[in-house]
LOLUM-979499 format. One record per residue (C-alpha): x, y, z. Coordinates in steps of 0.1 Angstrom, whole numbers, plus 2048, in hexadecimal, padded with zeros to 3 digits. Example, Ala and Ser with C-alpha at 12.3 -4.5 7.8 and 13.67 -1.06 7.14 Angstrom:
87B7D384E8897F5847
% end
This chain:
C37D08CCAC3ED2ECD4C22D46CC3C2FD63CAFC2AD8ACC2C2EDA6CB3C23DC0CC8C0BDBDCE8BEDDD5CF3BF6DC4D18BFFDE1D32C22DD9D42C2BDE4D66C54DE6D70C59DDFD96C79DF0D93C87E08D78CABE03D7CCC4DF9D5BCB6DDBD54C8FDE2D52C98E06D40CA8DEED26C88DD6D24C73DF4D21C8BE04D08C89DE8CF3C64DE3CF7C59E04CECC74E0CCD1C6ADE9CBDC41DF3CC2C3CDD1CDAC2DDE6CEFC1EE0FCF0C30E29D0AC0DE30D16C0BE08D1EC2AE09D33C29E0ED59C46E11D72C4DE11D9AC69E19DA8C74E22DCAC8EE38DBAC7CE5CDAFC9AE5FD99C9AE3DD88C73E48D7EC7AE68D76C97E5AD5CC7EE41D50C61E57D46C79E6FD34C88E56D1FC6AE44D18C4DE5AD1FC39E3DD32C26E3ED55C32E3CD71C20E33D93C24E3DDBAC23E17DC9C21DF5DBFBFBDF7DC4BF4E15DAEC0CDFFD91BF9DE2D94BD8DEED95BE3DF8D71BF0DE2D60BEFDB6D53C0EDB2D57C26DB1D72C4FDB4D6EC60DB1D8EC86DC0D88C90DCADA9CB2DC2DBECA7D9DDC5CADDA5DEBC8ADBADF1C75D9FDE3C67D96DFFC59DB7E01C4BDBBDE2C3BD9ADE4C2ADA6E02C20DC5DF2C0EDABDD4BFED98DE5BD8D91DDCBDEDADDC0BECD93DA0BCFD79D99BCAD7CD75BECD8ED70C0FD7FD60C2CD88D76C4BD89D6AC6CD87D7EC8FD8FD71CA1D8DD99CBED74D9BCB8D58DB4C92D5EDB9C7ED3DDACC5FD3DDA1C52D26DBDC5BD41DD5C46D5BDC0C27D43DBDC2ED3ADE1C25D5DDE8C0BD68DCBBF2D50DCDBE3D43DADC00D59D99C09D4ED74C31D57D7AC50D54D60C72D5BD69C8FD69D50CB3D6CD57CBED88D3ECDFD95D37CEFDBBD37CF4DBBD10CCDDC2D0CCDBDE6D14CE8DE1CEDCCADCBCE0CE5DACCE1CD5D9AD09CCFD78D0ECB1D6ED1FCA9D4CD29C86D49D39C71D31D49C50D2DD55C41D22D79C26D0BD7DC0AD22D76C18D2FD58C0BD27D33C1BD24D14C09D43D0DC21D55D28C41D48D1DC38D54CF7C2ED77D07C51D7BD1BC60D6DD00C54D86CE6C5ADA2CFBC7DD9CD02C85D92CDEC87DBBCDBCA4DBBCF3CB8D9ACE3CB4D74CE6CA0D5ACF7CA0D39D00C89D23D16C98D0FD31C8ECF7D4DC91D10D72CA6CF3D7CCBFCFED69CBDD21D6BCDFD25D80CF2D15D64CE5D32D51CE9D4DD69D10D45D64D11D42D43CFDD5FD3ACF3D75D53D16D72D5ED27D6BD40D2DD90D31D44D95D52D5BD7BD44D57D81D23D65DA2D2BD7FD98D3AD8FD7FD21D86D9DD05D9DDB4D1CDB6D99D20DBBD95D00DBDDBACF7DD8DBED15DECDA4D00DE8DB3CE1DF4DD3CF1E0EDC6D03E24DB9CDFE1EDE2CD4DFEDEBCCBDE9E07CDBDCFDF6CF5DB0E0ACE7DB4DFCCC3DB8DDBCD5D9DDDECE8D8BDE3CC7D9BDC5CB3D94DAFCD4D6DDB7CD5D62DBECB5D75D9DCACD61D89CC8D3CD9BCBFD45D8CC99D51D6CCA5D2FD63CB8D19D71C9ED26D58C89D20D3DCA1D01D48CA5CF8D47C7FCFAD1EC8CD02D13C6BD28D08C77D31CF5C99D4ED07CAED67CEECA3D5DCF3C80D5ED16C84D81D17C91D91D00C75D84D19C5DD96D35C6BDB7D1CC69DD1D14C59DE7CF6C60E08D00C6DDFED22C6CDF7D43C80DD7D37C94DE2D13C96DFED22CABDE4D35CC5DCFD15CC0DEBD00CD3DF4D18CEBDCCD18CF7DC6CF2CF5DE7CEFD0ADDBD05D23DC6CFFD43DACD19D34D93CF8D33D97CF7D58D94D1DD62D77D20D4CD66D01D59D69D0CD7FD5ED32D77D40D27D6AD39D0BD84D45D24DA2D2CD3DD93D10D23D8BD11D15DB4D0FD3CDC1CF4D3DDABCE4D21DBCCEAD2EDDACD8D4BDDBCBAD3CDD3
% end
């Protein structure tokens, strides 16, 4: 049973302060999870740190050894292709410490492979957290406690959802999720391109298309309908959707939708 966190008096280091740690921090500090003066960042980037200390007044260190010298708590968010170096560069530095990594591909056997005696959980998150709407599925290696996963779990709450999942089946996740906006986007624009198509300008399209699928999964969300129920609620026999309803069910969308997600899932699978 996950433990309820409010806010932490942990010090968190970013390895990395691209888009997707300045949104973690962003929602860290904004919900009081966690003080400015508590967060610490690295990056190899003087403009990424720069950016990150003027929009959210924390510290900001000169190497991966001054960061971790200061801090409990470790979040590895760099390009997945230097881990091997920052690995290196943790060796011997983590006992006692929870490291976090966010990198596609990267499992946590290959962290604890490398950080000896390491408690490590890894999170796919998603680039709505830029708009407090991500989804982060997280799981824990074989050091990790329950104590961890209600931690990481807390703290990215600030950014969106969570769920907990098995790293076996964290590819699955990676294309529906970490992927998934990509597509999304693209069937949102499709459908607006239709829209404008039959006459109607493509920004108010654009609008009706998105705004329409934000409100459509909020109610899903809300869980208290299944999909199928949800749909025969919005028709009418004989009517307007039933129409669109045929054309879909008719379709090969089934198909396409079934491979994108497997095509994405295997790539997944084969970075790591």
């Amino acid at each position: 049973m996950s433990i309820n966190i409010s806010k932490t008096d942990k010090k968190i280091g970013f390895i990395g302060a691209g888009k997707m740690a300045s949104a973690i921090m962003g929602g860290v500090i904004k919900s009081s999870f966690a003080q400015a003066e508590n967060i610490f960042a690295y990056d190899v980037s003087d403009d990424a740190l720069i950016c990150a200390r003027k929009n959210f007044n924390i510290n900001t260190a000169k190497s991966i050894d001054e960061l971790v010298k200061s801090v409990d708590v470790i979040l590895i968010a760099t390009k997945p292709f230097v881990i091997s170096d920052v690995l290196k560069e943790l060796e011997c530095k983590t006992q006692n410490k929870l490291v976090i990594s966010i990198l596609a591909g990267v499992t946590t056997l290959t962290i604890e492979n490398k950080l000896e005696n390491t408690r490590v959980v890894r999170v796919m998150p998603n680039t709505p957290a830029f708009v407090k709407e991500g989804m982060c599925a997280l799981c824990g290696g074989t050091l990790a406690q329950d104590c961890d996963l209600d931690f990481v779990e807390a703290m990215l709450k600030n950014i969106g959802r969570t769920v907990r999942v098995d790293e076996k089946d964290i590819d699955i996740v990676t294309a529906i999720s970490g992927s998934g906006p990509a597509f999304y986007y693209y069937i949102i624009d499709l459908i607006a391109r239709a829209g404008e198509k039959l006459g109607l300008d493509y920004k108010t399209c654009l609008t009706l298309s998105a705004q329409t699928a934000l409100g459509s999964a909020k109610m899903m969300l809300e869980g208290v309908q299944t999909p199928d129920e949800l749909i025969t609620a919005v028709t009418t026999p004989g009517g307007c959707t039933a129409v669109g309803n045929d054309v879909l069910k008719n379709s090969d969308l089934e198909q396409i939708l079934d491979k994108t997600i497997k095509d994405t899932m295997e790539k997944a699978r084969a970075l790591g």
